[in-house]
C-alpha positions in Angstrom: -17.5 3.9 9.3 -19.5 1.5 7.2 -22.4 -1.1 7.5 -22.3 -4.3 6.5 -23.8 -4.0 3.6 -21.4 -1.6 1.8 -18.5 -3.1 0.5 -15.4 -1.1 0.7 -13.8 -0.7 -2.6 -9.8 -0.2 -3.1 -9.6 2.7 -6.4 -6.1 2.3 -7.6 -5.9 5.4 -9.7 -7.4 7.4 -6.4 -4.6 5.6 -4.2 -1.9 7.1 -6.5 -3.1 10.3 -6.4 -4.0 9.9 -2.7 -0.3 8.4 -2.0 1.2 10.9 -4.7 -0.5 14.1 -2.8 0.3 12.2 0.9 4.4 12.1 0.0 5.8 15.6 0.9 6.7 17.4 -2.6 10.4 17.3 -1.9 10.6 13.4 -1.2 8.3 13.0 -4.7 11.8 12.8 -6.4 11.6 10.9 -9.2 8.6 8.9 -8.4 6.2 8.3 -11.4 2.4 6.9 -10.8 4.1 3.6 -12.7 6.5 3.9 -9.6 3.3 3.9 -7.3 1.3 1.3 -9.2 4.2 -1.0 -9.4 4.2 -0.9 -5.1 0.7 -1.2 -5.3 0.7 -4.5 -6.8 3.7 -5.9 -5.0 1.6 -5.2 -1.8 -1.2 -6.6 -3.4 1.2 -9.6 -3.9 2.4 -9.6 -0.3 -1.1 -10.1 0.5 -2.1 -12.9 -1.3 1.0 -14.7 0.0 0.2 -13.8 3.3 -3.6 -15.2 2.9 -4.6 -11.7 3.8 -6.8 -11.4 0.5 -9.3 -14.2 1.6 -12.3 -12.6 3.1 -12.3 -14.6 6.4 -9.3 -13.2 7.4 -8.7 -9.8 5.7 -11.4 -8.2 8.5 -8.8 -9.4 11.2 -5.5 -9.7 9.4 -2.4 -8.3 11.4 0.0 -7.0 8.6 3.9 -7.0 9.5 5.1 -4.1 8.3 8.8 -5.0 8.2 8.1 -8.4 6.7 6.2 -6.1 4.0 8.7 -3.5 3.8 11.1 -5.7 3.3 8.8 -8.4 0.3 8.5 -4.9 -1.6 12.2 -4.6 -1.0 13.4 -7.4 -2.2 11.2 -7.3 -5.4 12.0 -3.8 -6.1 15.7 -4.9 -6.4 14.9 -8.0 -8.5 12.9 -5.9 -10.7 15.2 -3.3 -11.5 13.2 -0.6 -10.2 14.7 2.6 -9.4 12.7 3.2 -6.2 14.9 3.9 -2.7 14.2 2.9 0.4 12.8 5.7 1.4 10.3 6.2 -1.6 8.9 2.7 -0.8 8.2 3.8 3.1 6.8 7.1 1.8 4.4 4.8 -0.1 3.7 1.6 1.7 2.5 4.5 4.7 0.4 6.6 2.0 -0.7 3.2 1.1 -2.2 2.6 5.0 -3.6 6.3 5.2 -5.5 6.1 2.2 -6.9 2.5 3.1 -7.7 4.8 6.2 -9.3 7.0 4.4 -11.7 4.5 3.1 -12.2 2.6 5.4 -10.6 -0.6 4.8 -8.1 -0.2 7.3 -8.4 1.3 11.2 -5.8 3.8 12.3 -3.3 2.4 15.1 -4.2 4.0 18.3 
């Protein structure tokens, strides 16, 4: 995996192409990278709200993925955004698989 002295380092234009590639071509719909970056930062926003971002805890951090599912939800409606249900899923788990990828996050077993 990595030592400690690397630091593990979250590309966002590799993550939508990543999540882009991950999301099987006939579920791609409509989906833009905008579409992707917007998730993206409402995770990122979920996060910080959580107290997942400091460093102390991000190492150990247990994510609920329905409480996030449903944060991205709820500002995908607010927003306006024209992202279904579905789409969001298809990216919050391309989201976790590329965080695989990289390290950041460990696969459930």
């Amino acid at each position: 995996m990595n030592t400690e002295n690397e630091e593990l380092v979250f590309d966002e234009n590799e993550a939508i192409r990543f999540i882009m590639d991950f999301i099987p071509e006939e579920d791609r719909g409509s989906l833009t990278d905008d579409d992707i970056q917007y998730v993206l930062d409402v995770i990122y926003d979920y996060y910080e709200s959580e107290g997942l971002i400091d460093e102390d805890t991000a190492e150990e951090a247990q994510i609920d993925e329905e409480k996030m599912l449903e944060y991205v939800r709820k500002a995908v409606k607010k927003d306006k955004m024209k992202i279904t249900d579905e789409q969001i899923q298809l990216i919050l788990e391309g989201e976790f698989e590329y965080g695989v990828s990289i390290g950041i996050y460990e696969a459930d077993e």
